[in-house]
N, C-alpha and C positions, 0 to 999 in steps of 0.2 A: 522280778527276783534275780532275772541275770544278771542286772544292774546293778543292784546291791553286794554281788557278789563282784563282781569285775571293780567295782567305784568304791565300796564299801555306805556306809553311813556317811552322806556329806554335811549334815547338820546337824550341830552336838546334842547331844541330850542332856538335861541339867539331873544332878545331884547334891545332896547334902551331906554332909557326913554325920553319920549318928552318933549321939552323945555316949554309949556307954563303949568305945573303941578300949582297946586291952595290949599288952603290948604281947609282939609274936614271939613266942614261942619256939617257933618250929625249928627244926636241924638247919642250921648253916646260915640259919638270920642272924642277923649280927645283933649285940646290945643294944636296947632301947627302940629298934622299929617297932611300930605296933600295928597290930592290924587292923587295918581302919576299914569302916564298912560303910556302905552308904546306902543312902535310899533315894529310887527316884520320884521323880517330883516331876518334871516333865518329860512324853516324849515315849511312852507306852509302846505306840504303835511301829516307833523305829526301832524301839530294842527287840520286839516281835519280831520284828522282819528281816534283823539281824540273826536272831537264834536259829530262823528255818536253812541259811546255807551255809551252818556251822560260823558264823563269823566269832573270833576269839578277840578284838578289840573293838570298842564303841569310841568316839572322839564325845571328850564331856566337859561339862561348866561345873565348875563345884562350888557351892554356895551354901556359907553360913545363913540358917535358916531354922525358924522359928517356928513351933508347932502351926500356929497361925499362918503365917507367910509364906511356909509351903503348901498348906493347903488353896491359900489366896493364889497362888502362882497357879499351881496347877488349874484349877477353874479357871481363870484368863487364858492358861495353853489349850482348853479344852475349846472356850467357848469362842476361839478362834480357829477351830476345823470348818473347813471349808461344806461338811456332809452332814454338820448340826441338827437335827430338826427339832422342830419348835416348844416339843413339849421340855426334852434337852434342855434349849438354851434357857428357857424362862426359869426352869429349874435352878439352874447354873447360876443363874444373876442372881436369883433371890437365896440362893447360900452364898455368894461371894459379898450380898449384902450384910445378911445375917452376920456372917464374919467378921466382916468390918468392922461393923457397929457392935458387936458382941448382945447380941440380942434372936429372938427367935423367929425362923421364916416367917410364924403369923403374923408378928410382929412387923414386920419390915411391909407385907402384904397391907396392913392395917395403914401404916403410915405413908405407903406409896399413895392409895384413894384418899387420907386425909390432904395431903398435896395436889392431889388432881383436883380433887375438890372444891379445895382454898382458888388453884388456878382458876378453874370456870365459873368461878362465882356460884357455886352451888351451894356451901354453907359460910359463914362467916370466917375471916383468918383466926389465929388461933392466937392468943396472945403471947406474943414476940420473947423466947426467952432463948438462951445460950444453945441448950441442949436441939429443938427444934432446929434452930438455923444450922448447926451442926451435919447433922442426918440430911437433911435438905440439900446443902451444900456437899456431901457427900456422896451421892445419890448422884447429882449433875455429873460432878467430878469423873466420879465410876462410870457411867453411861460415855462420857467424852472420851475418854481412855480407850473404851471398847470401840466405836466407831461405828458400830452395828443400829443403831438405832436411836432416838431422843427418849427420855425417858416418860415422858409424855404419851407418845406411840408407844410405850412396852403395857403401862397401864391400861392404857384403850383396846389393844388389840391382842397382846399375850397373858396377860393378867386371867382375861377371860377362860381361856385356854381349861386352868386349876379346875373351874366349873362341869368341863364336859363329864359323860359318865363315864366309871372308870374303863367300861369293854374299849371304847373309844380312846380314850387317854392309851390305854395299851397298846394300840393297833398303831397310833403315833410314834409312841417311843419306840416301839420293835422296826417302825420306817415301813410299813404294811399297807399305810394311805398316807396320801396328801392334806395337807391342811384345811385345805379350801373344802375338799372332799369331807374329813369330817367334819367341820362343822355343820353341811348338809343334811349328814346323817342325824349326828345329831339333836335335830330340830325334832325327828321324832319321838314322841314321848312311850311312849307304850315300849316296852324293853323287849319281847321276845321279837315285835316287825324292826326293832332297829337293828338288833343282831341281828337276823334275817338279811336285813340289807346291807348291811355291813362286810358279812361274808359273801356276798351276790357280790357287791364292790371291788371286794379284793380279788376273790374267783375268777371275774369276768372282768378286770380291768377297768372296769364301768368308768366314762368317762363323767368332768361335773355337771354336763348338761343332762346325761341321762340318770345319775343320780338325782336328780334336782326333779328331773320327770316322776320318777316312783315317789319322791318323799311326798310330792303332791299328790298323787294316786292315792298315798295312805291316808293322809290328811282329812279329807271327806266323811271318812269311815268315822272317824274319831266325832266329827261337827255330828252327823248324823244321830250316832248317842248320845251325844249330850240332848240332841233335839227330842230323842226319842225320852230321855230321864224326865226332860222340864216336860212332855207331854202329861207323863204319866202323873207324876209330881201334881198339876195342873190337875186331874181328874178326880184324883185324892181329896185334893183341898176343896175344889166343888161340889163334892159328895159330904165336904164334913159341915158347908156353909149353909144353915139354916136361912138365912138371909136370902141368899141366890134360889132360893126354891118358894119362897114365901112372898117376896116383894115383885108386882105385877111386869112393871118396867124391866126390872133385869131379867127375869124370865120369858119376856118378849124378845130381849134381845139374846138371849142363854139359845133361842127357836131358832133365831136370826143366823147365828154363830154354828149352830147344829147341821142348819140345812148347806151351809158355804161347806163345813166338813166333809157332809153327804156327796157334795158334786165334786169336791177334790177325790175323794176313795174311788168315788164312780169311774171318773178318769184318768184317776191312777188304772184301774182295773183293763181299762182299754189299752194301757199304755203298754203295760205288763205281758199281752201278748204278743208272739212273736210274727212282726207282720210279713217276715216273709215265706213263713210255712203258712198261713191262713189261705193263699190262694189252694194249693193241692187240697186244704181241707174242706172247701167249699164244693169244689170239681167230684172227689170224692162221696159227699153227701149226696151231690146231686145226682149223680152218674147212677147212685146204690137205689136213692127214692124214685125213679124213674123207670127204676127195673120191677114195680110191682107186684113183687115177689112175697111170701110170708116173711120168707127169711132176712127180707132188707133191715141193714145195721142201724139204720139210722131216720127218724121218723120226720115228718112236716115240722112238727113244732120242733126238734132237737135244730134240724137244718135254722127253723126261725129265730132259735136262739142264738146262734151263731151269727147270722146275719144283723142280728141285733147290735152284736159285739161291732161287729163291722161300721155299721152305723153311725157309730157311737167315735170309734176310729176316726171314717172318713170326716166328720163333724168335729175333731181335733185338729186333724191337720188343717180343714178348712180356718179353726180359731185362729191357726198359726200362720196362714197366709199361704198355705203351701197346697201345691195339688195332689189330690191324694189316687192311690194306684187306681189305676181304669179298670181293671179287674172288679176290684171290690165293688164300687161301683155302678158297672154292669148287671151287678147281681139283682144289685136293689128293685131292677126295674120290672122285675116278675114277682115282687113282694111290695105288700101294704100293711101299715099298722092298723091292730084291729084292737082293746080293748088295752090290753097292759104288755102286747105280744103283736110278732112281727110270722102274715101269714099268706099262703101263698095267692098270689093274686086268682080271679072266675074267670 
């Protein structure tokens, strides 16, 4: 600020003169001045910055200018700030398009992918007329101008952008995350966990490797329901299949399919416990059934059942190659299976 005060404004700001100027009036003007008024077209942020330490002249460009061609200008002054971001600029192009062409953003949007398209060989070219090659040629032109990008790269990478949801698209334009960042975000579908993560984001800075950690986290949840929908889905339509209960074969294999279910639940069940509080609650059992007292909490068969769990555990880990706690273990060795139940050894 002290700069602009001490230097003033060193680069001009452009204006136009507006068309309905009148001539002045006032005491001591002389005949025929009129007072001309202008408007600017570019260069917002230095007249700003000029009004805060009272500056009373601006150095300017004044430039006959066409409803059209001020507004073309000024998107060109804009979409050459150095602090852009992305939702901004793509915006920016595709009015500076529209303009051009005197046609409507979807429109411009519509015929950018029909050009990408024709390029990658993904549909046939379009039959070659004036107007076509026109837009096309227009398009290049405006991209080369800007400097910023091929228009090729605006389709592929910013185009996309229009699509994200709008919380997201906000949090871009307002300059609240980074690019890379939201499109992280998101990936996720379910709207209240993407807000969720979104303000966790901004909140905490979250950088894009740890962002990319939680989207995975949630991701799972999502797979899981659908697994869990097509289960049930699945039991529905087995229950309404006259077929599947009637014909010998399939119902041998319907056994087959049943009893695999059976021994995944089972070992989900062992899984589900929490194996590093089971030791205190074996020590516990045992410590209470030993005290043979009326009052002990906990009986032969309850301890047997537990040990079972155990069992069942250590007989996991071992599927998995791995060794399982010496503790558990231990236990076994004062216990025998005895009919459908785990009891203490004579």
């Amino acid at each position: 600020m002290g700069s602009i005060r001490e230097h003033g404004i060193l680069e001009p700001l452009l204006v136009r003169p507006l068309p309905d100027n009148k001539e002045d009036t006032s005491p001591g003007v002389s005949p025929g001045v009129h007072d001309v008024r202008y408007e600017l077209v570019a260069g917002e942020r230095r007249y700003r910055a000029a009004e805060a330490p009272g500056l009373k002249e601006v150095p300017v460009i004044i430039k006959e200018l066409t409803d059209s061609e001020a507004l073309q200008l000024a998107l060109i002054k804009n979409l050459q700030r150095e602090d852009l971001n992305p939702v901004e600029e793509t915006e920016g192009i595709l009015q500076l398009l529209a303009i051009k062409e005197n046609i409507a953003v979807d429109e411009v949007i519509s015929r950018l992918y029909r050009m990408y398209n024709e390029v990658k060989g993904n549909v046939n070219s379009s039959n070659p007329n004036v107007r076509v090659n026109e837009f096309d040629d227009s398009v290049k032109a405006i991209f080369d101008s800007l400097g910023r990008m091929n228009w090729e790269s605006f389709v592929k990478n910013k185009l996309p952008l229009l699509k994200l949801p709008e919380d997201i698209l906000e949090a871009l334009r307002s300059g609240r995350i980074e690019y890379t960042k939201a499109k992280a975000i998101a990936s996720v579908k379910d709207e209240e966990l993407r807000q969720q993560l979104l303000e966790d984001a901004i909140t905490n800075s979250l950088s894009l490797s740890q962002i990319k950690e939680k989207v995975k986290a949630l991701k799972p949840t999502k797979e899981k329901e659908e697994l869990r929908n097509r289960f049930e889905t699945t039991i529905k339509e087995a229950n309404k299949s006259k077929q599947l209960w009637q014909d010998p074969k399939k119902r041998k294999k319907l056994e087959s399919l049943l009893a695999q279910l059976e021994q995944l639940i089972e070992s989900e069940s062992t899984l589900e416990v929490n194996k590093a509080n089971l030791e205190p609650i074996f020590e516990a059992a045992e410590e209470e059934s030993n005290q043979e007292t009326e009052e002990s909490g906990i009986t032969d068969d309850e301890l047997g059942a537990l040990l079972k769990v155990s069992n069942l555990i250590i007989r996991d880990y071992r599927v998995k190659g791995k060794k399982p706690p010496a503790g558990l273990a231990k236990k076994l060795q004062d216990w025998e299976v005895k009919g459908e139940g785990w009891v203490r050894k004579s």
